[in-house]
N, C-alpha and C positions, 0 to 999 in steps of 0.2 A: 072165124076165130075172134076173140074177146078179148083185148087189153084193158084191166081194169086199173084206174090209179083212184086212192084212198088218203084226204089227207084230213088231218082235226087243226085247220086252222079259224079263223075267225069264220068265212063262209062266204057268202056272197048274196045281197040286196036282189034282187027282184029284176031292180032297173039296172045295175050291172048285170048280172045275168043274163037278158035280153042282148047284150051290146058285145059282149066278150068275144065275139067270132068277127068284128069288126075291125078292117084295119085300122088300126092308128090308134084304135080306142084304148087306153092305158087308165087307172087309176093311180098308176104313178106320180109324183112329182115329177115338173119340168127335167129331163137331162138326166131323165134315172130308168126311162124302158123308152120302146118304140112301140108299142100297142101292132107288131106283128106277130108273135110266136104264136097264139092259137089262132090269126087270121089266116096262118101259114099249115099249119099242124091239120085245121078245116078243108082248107084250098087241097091237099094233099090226100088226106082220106077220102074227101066225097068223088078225087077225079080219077079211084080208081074202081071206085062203084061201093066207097064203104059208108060206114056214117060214124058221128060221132054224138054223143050226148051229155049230158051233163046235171045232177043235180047238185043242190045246195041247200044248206040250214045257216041262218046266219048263226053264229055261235058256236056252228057243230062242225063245219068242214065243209070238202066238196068231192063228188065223185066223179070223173071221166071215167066213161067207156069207148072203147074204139073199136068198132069192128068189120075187116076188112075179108073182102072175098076169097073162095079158095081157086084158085086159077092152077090149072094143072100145067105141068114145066115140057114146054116143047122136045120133042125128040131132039138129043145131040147139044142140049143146054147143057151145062155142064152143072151137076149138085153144090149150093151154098153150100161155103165151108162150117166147117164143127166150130160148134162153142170150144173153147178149153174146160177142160173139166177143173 
């Protein structure tokens, strides 16, 4: 399965790009992120066997893909509950 995110904001440099799966790495100002949420969102996906990817256009936005294994649900597991409609 495929989670796609789509956004049109400025985009992302070359050299950030490279470094965004980094922890700590933040282009933030001092006191305004932790540079963990995609070190964490990475760490998460790959440790169940998925991947995740990432382009970018500076000026145009950026896209994440995630996509994570289909693991069949052990007997006597009990069914994830429903969305609300």
């Amino acid at each position: 399965h495929e989670l796609r995110v789509d956004d049109n904001g400025i985009g992302m440099r070359r050299e950030v790009l490279e470094r965004i799966f980094e922890p700590f790495f933040t282009t933030k100002e001092v006191g305004k992120g932790t540079g963990l949420g995609l070190a964490t969102v990475w760490h998460l996906v790959t440790a169940t066997g998925g991947v995740v990817r990432v382009s970018s256009t500076v000026g145009e936005g950026a896209t994440f893909s995630v996509w994570l294994p289909r693991r069949p649900v052990p007997p006597g597991d009990p069914a994830p509950p429903s969305l609300p409609q």
